[in-house]
Residue, then its C-alpha position, 0 to 999 in steps of 0.5 A: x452496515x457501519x464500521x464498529x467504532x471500537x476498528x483498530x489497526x493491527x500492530x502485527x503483520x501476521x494478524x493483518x494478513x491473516x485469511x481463513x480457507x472455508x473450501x478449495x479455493x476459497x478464504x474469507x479475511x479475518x481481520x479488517x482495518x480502516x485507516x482514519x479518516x479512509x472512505x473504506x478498508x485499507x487497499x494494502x491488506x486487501x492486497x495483501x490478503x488476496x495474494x495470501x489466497x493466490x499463494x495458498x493456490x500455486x507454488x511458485x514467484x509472480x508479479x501481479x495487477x489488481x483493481x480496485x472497484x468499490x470501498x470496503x466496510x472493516x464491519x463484514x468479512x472480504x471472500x476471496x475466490x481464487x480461479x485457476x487460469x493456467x499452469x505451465x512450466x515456467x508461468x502460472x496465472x491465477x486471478x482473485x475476485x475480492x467480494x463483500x456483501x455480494x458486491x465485487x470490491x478488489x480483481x487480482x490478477x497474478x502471473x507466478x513465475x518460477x524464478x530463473x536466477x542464472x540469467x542476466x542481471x541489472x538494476x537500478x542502483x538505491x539512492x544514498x540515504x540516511x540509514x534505517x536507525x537515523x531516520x526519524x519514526x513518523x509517529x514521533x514526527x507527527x507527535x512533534x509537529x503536533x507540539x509546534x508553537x501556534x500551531x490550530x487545534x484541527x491540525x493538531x488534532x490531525x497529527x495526534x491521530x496520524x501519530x496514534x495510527x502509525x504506533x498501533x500500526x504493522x509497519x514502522x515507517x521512517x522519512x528518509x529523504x523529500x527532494x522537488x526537482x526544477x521540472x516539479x518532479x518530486x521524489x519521496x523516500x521511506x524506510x518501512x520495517x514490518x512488527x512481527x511480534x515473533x523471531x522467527x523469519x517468514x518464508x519468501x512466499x509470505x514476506x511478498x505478502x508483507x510487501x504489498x502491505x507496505x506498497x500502498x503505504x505513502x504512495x498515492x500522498x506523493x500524487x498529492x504533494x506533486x499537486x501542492x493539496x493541502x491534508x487540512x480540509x477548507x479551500x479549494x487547494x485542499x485534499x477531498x478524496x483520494x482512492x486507489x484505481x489500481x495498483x501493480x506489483x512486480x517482485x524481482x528477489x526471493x531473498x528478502x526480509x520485511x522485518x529486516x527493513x525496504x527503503x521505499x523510493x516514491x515519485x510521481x514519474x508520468x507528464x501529467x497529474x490531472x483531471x482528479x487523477x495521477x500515477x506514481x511509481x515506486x521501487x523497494x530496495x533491502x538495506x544492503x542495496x538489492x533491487x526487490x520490487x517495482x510497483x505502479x499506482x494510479x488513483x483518484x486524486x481531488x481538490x475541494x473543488x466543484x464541477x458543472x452538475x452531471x445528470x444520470x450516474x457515471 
């Protein structure tokens, strides 16, 4: 079944991770998104509602992996079963099979940790950036470049489309700083502010769920920038598929507030990006510096380009 053409992106997180409990231990998604020119619906909100399933099961803080299996159509709801796997004193664990039209799209597998602040503590210090309100918003960059002198008709069309995606979007993004290092490690920084449409603050329980939204914002495209892919299509140094294989999430605070604003430090910290695939890493830090999350993504990553023919499926 085809994606309705009229499938618009929510600009409320709260629509967007919205899930509907049908039985003990079972939702179903009510809203669904697929981004432009995307194989399948979001990885992010199926993140997200996954974890808004787990958390409706359990009571406590976790970290989590999940892989994605197949692409999922925004046309068919998403069934969420959540099984119950161990409770102890100080861990949880629960795992989350994401099914559509029968098939098995998305395995989460949550480990819920009951926070323990009194012991030691480190982190990573936040790199000095631009504050949240200096930084330019990704829809008005894109509508800029849109507006460049000679700039083609295709790759003006491109940018519109972006620009309309991220105003109509959940999560106001903003650029924060691009750096490439001698040795070809490249390091991207995103500020990413959640529209929640309401003044109230969410619990913590929920605002990891904003996070996972956020965290497969922007963070595969550093796999491609690393391996200088160009978004326009035609040639053989262009972008031809990009799809997410897994993707982690590790959540080190209980005091933080997406609505508030993360700056999202991106890289590509791993030896090699090959084979049409790469891994890039990412921490997420409040505005005040705090250490909130770490996060870890491999997927798929090709060039327009054309291997020996393979018989038989893989």
């Amino acid at each position: 079944m085809e994606a309705p053409t009229d499938q618009v992106e929510h600009s409320k997180i709260s629509t967007s991770l919205e899930v509907e409990q049908i039985d003990v231990d079972l939702f179903r998604s009510v809203n669904l998104f697929r981004p432009p020119r995307a194989r399948g619906v979001f990885g992010g909100q199926v993140i997200s509602q996954a974890i808004a399933s787990a958390m409706q099961c359990v009571d406590s803080a976790f970290g989590l992996h999940g892989y994605f299996l197949l692409g999922a159509s925004p046309a068919a709801p998403v069934i969420y079963f959540v099984e119950r796997l161990r409770d102890g004193r100080s861990y949880s664990t629960r795992n989350v099979k994401a099914v559509q039209n029968g098939q098995t799209i998305f395995q989460l597998l949550c480990s819920f940790h009951m926070p323990e602040p009194w012991q030691p503590i480190y982190q990573w210090p936040m790199p000095d950036v631009p504050k949240l309100e200096e930084c330019e918003l990704e829809e008005d960059l894109f509508r800029r470049r849109a507006m460049d002198d000679g700039i083609d008709e295709k790759r003006k069309e491109l940018y519109l489309m972006y620009a309309a995606a991220r105003a109509d979007g959940p999560i106001a993004v903003r650029r924060a700083s691009w750096t490439r290092e001698e040795n070809g490690l490249l390091t991207s920084m995103f500020w990413m502010q959640a529209r929640t449409g309401r003044s109230e603050r969410y619990e913590a329980p929920f605002q990891k769920c904003i996070l996972a939204y956020m965290s497969d914002l922007n963070f595969l495209t550093i796999v491609w920038d690393t391996l200088n892919l160009k978004r326009i299509p035609g040639g053989s140094d262009a972008l031809a598929m990009s799809s997410t294989l897994d993707h982690s999430i590790w959540y080190y605070d209980d005091d933080f507030c997406c609505e508030d604003g993360l700056l999202y430090v991106v890289c590509v910290n791993c030896p090699r990006a090959g084979d049409g695939r790469g891994v890039a890493h990412g921490k997420l830090y409040n505005r005040v510096g705090k250490f909130v999350a770490v996060t870890c993504q491999e997927g798929v990553v090709r060039a327009d380009r054309r291997g020996p023919e393979r018989k038989g499926k893989l």
